[in-house]
C-alpha positions in Angstrom: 71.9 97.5 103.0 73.4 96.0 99.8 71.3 94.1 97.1 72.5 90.9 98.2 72.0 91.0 101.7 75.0 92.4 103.3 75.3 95.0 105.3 79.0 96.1 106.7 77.8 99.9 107.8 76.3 101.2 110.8 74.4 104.3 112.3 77.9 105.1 114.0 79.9 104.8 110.8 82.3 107.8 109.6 84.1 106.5 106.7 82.0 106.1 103.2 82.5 104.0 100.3 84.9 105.9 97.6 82.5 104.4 95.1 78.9 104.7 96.1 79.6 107.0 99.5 77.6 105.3 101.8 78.7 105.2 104.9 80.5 101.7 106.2 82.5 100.0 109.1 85.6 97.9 109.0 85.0 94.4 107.9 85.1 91.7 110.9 86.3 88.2 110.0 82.3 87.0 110.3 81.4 89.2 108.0 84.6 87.9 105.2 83.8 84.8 106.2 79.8 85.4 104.4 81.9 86.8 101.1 81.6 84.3 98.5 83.3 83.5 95.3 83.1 85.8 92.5 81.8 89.0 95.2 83.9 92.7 93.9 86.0 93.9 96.7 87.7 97.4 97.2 91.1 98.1 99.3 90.7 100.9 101.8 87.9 103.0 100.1 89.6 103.2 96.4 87.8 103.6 93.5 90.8 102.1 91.9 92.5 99.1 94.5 89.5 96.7 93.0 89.9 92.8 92.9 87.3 89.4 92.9 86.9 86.9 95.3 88.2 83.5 94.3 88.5 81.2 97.1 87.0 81.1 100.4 87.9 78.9 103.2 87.4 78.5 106.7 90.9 80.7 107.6 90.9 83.3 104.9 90.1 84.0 101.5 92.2 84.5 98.0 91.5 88.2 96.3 92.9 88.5 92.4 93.5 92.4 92.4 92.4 93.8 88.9 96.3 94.9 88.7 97.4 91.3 88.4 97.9 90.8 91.8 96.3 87.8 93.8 97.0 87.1 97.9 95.5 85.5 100.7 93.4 87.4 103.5 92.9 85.8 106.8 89.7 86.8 107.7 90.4 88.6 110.8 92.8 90.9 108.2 90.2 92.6 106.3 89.6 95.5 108.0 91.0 97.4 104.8 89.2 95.6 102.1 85.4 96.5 102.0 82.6 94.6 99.7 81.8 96.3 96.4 77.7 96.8 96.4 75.9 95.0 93.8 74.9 97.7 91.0 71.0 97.5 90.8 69.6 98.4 87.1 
């Protein structure tokens, strides 16, 4: 369970998290839909394919990539792209 609430792995879950290595599941669009502005998300379990939230709407979502990047998601696209936990200190 992540610190804010979310929760995108299962019992049944084989891939882990490149950063924290907990185990997780492919994103469903319900669960892009709950993402909200300003939330860290990762690219196919890279410690290195990082990027922010910045818009979320009712057919997808905008991710600014830490490389300079930005692009729209639809949310039934984001299998690849996980949520970043919140760091707890």
């Amino acid at each position: 369970m992540l610190n804010n609430g979310g929760s995108y792995r299962t019992a049944k879950s084989n891939s882990r998290c490149g950063v924290c290595e907990q185990p997780i599941e492919l994103m469903t669009g319900d669960q892009s839909r709950l993402l909200k502005v300003g939330d860290r998300v990762c690219w196919e379990r890279s410690t290195t394919d990082l990027g922010t939230v910045k818009s979320n709407s009712w057919g997808g979502l905008v991710v600014a990539w830490d490389d300079g990047r930005t692009n729209s998601i639809h949310h039934n696209d984001m299998k690849q792209v996980e949520r970043m936990p919140v760091k707890t200190e």
